[in-house]
Steps between C-alpha positions, in 0.01 A plus 500: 500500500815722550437697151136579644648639779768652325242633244263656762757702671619653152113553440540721863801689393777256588802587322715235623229233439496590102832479506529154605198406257703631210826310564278225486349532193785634343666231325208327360361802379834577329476116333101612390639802343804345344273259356271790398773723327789326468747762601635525820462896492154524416392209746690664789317862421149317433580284884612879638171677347281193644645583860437852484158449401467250744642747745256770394175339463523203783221692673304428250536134557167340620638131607841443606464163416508610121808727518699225312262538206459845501855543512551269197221680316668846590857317328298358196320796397839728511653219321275549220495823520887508433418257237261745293752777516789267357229394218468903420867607501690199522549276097508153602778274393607161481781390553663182290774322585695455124662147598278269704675271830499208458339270684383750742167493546454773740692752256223420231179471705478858673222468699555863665492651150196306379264601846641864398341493128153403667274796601415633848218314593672148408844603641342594837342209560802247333721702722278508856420093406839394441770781581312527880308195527168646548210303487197568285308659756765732614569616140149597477496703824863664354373589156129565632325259250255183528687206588368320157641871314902381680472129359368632125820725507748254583380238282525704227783647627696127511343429180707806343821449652470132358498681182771706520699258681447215261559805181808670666656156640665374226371164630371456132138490607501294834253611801655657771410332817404874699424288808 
């Protein structure tokens, strides 16, 4: 109830209102776009460029009761966006560690780096689902897809990071539990 109130008076031209809204929805849009990118620079320009299109085009905003979507959709789409210039000027690398630790399961299962080798679509909705703890229905409002469209994704989307978990692991071939 507050963020539609909060939400209408930005709609009218309230600074101070906006403001507030984006100190709220700072930090877990910063842990979307982390999840997104993976580097704390790019996440904290794609969360700035989000706000200031917020900013700009909250006029434009039919419902207040969907700003928290559109907002998200606003972060996701610069996300890829940063994500399709990296692909065009940036050589992707891995990075291996040359002596494995032992006994250290969370040094050889690198969950972060396996959701980053999936593509946008899946890592959008891995990283709304799980990184923000959105349910189905909300993804699909986010991402602006059928609600059958945001389950087909992350199924396939779990499906592939069981692969690369259970490949990259060094678990010799054991599932990774993902949930």
């Amino acid at each position: 109830m507050i963020d539609e109130l909060l939400v209408k008076k930005a709609v009218n031209g309230d600074a101070a209102a906006f403001l507030k809204l984006s100190k709220q929805y700072q930090q877990p849009l910063y842990r979307t776009a982390m999840g997104m990118l993976g580097n704390e620079h790019d996440a904290a320009d794609a969360v700035q460029d989000a706000f200031l299109k917020a900013y700009r085009d909250i006029g434009k905003l039919r419902d207040p009761r969907q700003f928290r979507s559109w907002l998200y959709r606003i972060l996701i789409n610069r996300c890829i966006d940063i994500l399709r210039q990296r692909r065009r000027t940036t050589p992707v690398e891995r990075v291996w560690l040359s002596d494995p630790v032992e006994n250290n399961i969370e040094s050889r299962v690198d969950i972060s780096q396996a959701v980053a080798e999936l593509d946008e679509q899946h890592r959008a909705v891995v990283v709304l689902r799980f990184f923000q703890d959105m349910k189905i229905d909300d993804i699909a409002l986010v991402l602006n897809c059928p609600v059958g469209t945001v389950k087909s994704r992350l199924y396939r989307a779990l499906k592939k990071l069981k692969l690369l978990l259970t490949k990259d692991s060094g678990l010799g071939g054991e599932p990774v539990d993902l949930c």
